[in-house]
N, CA and C of each residue as an Amber inpcrd file, in Angstrom:
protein
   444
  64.4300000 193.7380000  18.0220000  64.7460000 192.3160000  17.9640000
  64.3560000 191.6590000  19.2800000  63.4660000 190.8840000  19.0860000
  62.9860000 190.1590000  20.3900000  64.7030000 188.9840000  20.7310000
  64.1200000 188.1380000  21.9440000  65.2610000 187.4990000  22.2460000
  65.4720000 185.8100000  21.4340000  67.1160000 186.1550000  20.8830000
  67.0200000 185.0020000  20.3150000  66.8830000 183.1410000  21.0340000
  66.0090000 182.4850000  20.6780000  65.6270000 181.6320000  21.4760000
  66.4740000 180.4870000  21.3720000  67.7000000 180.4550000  20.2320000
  68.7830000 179.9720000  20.1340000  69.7000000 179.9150000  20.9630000
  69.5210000 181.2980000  21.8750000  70.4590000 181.6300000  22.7130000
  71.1170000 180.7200000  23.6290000  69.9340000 179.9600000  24.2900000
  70.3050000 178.9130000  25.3020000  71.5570000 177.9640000  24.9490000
  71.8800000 177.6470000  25.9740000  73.2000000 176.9010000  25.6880000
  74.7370000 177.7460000  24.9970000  74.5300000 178.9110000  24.8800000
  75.6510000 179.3050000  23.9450000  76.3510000 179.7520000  25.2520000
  77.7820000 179.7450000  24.8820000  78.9010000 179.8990000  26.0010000
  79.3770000 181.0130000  25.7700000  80.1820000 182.4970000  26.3730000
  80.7560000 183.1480000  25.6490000  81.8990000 182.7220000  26.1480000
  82.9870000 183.5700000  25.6380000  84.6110000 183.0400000  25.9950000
  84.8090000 184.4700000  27.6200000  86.3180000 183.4910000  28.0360000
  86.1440000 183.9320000  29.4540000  86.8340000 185.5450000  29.8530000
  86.4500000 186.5240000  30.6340000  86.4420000 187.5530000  30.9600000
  87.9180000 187.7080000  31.1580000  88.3930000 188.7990000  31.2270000
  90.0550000 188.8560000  31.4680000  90.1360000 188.9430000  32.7500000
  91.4040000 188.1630000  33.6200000  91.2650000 188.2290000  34.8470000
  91.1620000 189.1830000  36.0070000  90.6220000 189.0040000  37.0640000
  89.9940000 190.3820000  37.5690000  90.9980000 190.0060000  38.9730000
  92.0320000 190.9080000  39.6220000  92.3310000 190.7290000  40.4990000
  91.6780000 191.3080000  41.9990000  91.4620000 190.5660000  42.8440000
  90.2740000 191.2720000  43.8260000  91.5810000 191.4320000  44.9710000
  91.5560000 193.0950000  45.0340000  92.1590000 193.9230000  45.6760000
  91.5720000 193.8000000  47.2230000  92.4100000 194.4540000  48.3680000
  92.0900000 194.3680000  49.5730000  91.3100000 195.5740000  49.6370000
  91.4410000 196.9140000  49.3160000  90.2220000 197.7130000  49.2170000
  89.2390000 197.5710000  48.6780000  88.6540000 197.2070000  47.2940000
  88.0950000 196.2250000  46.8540000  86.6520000 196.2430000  47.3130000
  87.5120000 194.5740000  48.2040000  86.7580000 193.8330000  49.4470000
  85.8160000 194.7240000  50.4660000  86.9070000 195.0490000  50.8980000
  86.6870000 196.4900000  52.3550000  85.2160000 197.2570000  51.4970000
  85.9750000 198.2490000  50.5820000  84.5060000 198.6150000  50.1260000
  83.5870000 198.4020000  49.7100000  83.3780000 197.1840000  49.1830000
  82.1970000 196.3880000  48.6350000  81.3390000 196.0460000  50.0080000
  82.4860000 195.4580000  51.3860000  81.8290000 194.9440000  52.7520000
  80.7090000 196.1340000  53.0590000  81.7420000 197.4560000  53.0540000
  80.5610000 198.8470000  53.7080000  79.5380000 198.5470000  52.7740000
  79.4750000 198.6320000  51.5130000  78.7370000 199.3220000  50.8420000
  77.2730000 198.1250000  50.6750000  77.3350000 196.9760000  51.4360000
  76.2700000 196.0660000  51.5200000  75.9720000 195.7210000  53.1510000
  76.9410000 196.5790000  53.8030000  76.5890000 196.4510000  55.3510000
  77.0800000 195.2070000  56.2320000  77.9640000 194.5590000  55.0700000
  78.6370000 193.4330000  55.8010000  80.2830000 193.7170000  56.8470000
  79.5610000 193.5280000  58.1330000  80.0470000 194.1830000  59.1280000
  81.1480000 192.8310000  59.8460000  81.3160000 191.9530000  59.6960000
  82.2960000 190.9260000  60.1600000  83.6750000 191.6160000  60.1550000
  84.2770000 191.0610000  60.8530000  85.3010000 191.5160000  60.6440000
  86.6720000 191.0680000  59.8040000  86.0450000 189.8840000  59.5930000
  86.9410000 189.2620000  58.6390000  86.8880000 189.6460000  57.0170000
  86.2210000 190.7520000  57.0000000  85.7430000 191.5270000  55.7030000
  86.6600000 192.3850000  55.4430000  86.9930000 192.9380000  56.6090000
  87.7890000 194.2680000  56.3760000  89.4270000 194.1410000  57.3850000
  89.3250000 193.3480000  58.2470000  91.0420000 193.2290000  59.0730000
  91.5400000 191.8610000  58.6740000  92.8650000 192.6890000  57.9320000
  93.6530000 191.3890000  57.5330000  93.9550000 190.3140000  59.1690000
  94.3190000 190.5400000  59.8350000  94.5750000 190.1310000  61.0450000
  93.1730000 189.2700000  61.7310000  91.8840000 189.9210000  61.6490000
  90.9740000 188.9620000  61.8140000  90.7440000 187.9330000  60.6190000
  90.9110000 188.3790000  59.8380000  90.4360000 186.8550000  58.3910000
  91.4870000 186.1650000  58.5130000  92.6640000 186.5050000  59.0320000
  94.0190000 185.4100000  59.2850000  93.8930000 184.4670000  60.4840000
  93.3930000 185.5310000  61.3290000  93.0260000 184.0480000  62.5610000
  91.9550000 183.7900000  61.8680000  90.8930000 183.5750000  61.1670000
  90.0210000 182.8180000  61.1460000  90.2120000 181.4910000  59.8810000
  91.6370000 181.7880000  59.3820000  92.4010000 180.8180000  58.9600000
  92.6560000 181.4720000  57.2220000  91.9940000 182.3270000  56.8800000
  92.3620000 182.7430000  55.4090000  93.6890000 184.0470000  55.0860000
  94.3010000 183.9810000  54.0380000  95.3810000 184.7670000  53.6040000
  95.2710000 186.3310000  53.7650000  93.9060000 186.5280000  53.4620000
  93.9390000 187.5810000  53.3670000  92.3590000 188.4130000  53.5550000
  91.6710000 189.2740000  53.1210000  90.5260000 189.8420000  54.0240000
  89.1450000 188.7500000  53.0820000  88.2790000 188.8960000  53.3800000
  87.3480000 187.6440000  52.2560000  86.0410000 188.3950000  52.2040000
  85.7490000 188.3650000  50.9880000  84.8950000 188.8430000  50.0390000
  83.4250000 188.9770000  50.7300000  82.5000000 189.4250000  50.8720000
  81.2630000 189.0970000  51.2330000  80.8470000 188.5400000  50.0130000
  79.6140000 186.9930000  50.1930000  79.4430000 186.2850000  49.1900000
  78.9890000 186.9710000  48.0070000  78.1270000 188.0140000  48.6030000
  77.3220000 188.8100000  47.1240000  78.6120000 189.3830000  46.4390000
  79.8600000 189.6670000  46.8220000  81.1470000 190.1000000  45.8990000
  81.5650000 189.1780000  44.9010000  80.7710000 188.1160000  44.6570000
  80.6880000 187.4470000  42.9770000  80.4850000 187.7330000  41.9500000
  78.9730000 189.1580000  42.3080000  78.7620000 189.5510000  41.1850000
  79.9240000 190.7600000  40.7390000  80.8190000 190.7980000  41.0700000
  82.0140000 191.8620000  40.7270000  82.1530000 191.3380000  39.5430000
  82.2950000 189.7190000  39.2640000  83.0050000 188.9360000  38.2130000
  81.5710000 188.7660000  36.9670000  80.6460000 188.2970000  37.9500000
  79.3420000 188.0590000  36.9670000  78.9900000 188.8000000  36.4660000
  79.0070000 190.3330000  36.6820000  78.7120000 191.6920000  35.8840000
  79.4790000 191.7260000  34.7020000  80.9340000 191.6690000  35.1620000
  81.4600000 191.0880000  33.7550000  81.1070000 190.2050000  32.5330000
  80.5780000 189.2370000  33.2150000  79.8420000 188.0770000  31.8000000
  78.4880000 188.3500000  31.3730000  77.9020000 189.2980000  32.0500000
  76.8570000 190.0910000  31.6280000  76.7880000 190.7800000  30.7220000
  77.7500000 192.0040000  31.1720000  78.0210000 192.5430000  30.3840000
  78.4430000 192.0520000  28.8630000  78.9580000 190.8650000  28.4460000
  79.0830000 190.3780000  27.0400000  77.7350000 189.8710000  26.5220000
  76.6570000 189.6330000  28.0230000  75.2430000 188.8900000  26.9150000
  74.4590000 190.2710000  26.4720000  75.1600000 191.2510000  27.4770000
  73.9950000 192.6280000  26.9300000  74.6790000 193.4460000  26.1200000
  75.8400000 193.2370000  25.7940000  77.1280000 193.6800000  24.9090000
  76.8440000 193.3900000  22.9410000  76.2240000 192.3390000  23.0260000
  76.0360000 191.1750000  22.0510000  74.3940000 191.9480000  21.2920000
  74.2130000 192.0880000  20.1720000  73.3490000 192.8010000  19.4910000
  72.3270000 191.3100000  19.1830000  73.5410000 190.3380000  18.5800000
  72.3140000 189.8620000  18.2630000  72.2530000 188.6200000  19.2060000
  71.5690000 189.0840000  20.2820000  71.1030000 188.0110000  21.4560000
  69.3440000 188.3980000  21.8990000  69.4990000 189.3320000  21.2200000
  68.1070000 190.5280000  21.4960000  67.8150000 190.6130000  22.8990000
  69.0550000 190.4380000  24.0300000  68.8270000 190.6370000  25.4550000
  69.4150000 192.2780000  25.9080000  68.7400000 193.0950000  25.9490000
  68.5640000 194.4160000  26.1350000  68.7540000 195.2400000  27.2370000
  69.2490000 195.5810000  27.8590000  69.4260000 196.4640000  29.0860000
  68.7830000 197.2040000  29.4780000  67.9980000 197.9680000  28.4940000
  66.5060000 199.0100000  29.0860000  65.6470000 198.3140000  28.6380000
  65.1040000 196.8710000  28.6050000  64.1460000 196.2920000  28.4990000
  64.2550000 195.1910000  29.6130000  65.9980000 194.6420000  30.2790000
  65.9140000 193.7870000  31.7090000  65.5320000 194.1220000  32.7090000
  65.3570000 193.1460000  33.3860000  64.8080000 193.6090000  35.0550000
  65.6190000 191.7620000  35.9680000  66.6680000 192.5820000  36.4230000
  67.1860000 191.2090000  37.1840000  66.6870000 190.4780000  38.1000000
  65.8810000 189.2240000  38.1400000  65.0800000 188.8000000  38.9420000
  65.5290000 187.5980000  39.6860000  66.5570000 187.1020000  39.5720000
  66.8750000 186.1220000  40.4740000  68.7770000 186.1240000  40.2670000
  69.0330000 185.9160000  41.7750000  70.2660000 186.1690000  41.8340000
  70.6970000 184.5080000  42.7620000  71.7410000 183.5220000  42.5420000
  71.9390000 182.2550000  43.6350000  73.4370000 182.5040000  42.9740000
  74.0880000 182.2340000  44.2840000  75.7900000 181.6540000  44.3480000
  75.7670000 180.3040000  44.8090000  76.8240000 179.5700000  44.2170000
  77.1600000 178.0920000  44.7000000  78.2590000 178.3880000  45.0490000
  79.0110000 178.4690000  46.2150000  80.1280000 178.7290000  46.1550000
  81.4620000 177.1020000  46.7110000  82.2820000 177.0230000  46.0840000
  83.3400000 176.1070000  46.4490000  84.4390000 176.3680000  47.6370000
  84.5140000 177.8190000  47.0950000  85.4520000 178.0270000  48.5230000
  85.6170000 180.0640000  48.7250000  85.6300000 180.4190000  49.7490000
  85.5980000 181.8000000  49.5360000  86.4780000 182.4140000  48.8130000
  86.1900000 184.1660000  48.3260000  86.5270000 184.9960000  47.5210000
  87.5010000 185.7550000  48.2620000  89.2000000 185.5930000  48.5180000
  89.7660000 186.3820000  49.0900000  90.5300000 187.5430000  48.4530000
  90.9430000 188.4340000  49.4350000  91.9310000 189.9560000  48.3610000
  93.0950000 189.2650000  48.2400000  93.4900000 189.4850000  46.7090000
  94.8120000 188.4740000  45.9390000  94.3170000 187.3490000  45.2300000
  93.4420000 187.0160000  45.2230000  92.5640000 185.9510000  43.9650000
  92.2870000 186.6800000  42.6490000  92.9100000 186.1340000  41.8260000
  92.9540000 186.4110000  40.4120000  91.7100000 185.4750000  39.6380000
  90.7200000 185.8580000  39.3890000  89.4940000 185.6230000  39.1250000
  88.9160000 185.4940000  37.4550000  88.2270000 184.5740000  37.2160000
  87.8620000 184.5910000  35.5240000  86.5060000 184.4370000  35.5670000
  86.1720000 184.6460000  34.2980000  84.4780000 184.1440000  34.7230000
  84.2340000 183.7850000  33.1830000  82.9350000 182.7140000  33.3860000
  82.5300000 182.5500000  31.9060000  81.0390000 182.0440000  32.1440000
  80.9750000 183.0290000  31.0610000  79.1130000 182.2010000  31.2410000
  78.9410000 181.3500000  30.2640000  77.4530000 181.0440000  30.4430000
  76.7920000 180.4050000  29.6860000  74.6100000 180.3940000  29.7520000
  74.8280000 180.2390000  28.5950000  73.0660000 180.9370000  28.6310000
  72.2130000 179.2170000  28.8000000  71.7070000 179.2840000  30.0190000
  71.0180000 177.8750000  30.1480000  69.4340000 177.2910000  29.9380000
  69.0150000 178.5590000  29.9920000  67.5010000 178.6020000  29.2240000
  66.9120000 179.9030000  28.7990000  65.9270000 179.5390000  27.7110000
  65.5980000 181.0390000  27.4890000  64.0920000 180.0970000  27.3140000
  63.3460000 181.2420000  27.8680000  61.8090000 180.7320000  28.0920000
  60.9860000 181.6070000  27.9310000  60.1560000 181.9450000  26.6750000
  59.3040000 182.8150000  26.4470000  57.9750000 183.1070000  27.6750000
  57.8600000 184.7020000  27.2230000  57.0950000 185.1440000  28.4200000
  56.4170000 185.9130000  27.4640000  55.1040000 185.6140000  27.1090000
  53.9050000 186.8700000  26.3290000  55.1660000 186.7840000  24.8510000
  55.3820000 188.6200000  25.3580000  56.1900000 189.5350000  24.1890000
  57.3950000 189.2370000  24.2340000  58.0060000 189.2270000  26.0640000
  58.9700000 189.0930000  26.2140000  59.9480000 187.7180000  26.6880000
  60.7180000 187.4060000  27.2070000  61.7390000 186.2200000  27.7700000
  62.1900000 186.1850000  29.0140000  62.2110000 185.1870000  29.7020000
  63.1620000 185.2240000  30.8680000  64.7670000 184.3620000  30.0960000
  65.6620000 185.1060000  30.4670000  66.7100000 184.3810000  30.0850000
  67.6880000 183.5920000  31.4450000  68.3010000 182.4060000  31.9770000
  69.1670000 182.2200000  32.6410000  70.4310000 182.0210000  32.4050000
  71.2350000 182.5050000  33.1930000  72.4400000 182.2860000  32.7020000
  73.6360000 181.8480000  34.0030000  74.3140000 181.2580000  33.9690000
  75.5180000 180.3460000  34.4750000  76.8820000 181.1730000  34.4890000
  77.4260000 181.5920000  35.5950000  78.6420000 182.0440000  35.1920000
  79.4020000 181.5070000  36.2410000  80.8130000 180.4680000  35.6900000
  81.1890000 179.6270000  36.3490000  82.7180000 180.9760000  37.1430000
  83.3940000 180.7540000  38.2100000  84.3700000 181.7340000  38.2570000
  85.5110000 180.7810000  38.8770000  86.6530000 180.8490000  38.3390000
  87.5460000 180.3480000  38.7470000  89.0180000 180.8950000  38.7050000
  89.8190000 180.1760000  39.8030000  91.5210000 181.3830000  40.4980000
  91.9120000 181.1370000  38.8350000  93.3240000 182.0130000  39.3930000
  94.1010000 181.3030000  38.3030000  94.9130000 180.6650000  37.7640000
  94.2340000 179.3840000  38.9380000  94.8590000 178.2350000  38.6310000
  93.5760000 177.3430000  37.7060000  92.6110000 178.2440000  37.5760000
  91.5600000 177.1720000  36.8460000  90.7960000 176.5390000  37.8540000
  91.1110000 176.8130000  39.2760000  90.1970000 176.1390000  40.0960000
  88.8430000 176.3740000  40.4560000  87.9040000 175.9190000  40.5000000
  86.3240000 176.6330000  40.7030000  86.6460000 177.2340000  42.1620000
  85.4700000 178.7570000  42.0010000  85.4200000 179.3380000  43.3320000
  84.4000000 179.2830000  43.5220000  83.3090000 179.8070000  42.1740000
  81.7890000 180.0550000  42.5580000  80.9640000 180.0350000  41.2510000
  79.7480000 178.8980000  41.4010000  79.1540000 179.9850000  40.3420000
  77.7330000 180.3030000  40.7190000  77.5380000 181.2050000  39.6070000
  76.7990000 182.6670000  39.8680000  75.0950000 182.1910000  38.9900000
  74.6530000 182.1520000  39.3120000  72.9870000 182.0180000  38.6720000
  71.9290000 183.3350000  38.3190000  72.1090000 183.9610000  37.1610000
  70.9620000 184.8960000  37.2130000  69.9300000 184.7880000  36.2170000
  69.0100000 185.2400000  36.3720000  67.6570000 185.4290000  35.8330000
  67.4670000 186.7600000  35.5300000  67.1020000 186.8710000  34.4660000
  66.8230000 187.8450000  33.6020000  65.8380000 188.0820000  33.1160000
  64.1850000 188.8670000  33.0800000  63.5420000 188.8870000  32.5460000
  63.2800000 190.3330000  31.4350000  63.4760000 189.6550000  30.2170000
  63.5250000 190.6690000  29.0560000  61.5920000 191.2690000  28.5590000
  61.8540000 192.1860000  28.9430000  60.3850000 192.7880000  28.4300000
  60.4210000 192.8690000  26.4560000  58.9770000 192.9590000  25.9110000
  59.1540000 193.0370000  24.6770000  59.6260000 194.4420000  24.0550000
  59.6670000 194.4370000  22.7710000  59.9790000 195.7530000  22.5270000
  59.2260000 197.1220000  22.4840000  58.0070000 196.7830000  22.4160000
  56.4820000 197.9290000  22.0870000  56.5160000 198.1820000  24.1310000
């Protein structure tokens, strides 16, 4: 099944909330080399005025993998996982990602644009506390190869 070109615009419903833990954080910081210290000491991200340790920005996609996971979850979207190749990644962010933020995410598919055999698909995933407030959203690009 190639990709459905309907797809665009369709919303899925929102991810169950993801609470972002203080280890979490810490290990996500090592594991991308983000060395601040307000990444990993509660005591430095407090003087620098936040509650608690704060996310390195790329720790969005913790939530956006989630809403991914429902477009590559989804059979009939014909968006495929051994046929993607993730090609563009942008955060907008409103305000940073700290440990103790209870997190949602929801996408939405904003264009699908034929390529040859295959598609690039984009998609929108808005993330917000849980109070409903925006934190970030997430922009990826997807390019779906054909099926042969």
């Amino acid at each position: 099944m190639s990709v459905d070109p309907d797809l665009a615009s369709r919303e899925f419903p929102p991810t169950p909330p993801y609470l972002v833990g203080r280890e979490k954080v810490r290990e996500f910081a090592r594991a991308v080399f983000a060395d601040a210290p307000q990444h990993v000491d509660v005591d430095a991200a407090r003087a620098a005025g936040y509650a608690d340790v704060v996310a390195p920005p790329t720790f969005a996609m913790v939530i956006a993998d989630l809403t991914l996971q429902q477009l590559l979850g989804d059979p009939t979207t014909g968006v495929v996982l051994e046929r993607a190749l993730h090609v563009d990644q942008t955060f907008r962010y409103t305000r940073p990602i700290v440990a103790g933020d209870e997190l949602t995410g929801r996408l939405r598919v904003t264009r699908v644009r034929a390529m040859g055999d295959g598609a690039m698909v984009t998609s929108e995933t808005d993330v917000v506390d849980a109070d409903g407030s925006p934190v970030v959203t997430t922009v990826s690009t997807l390019l779906i190869g054909s099926e042969d």
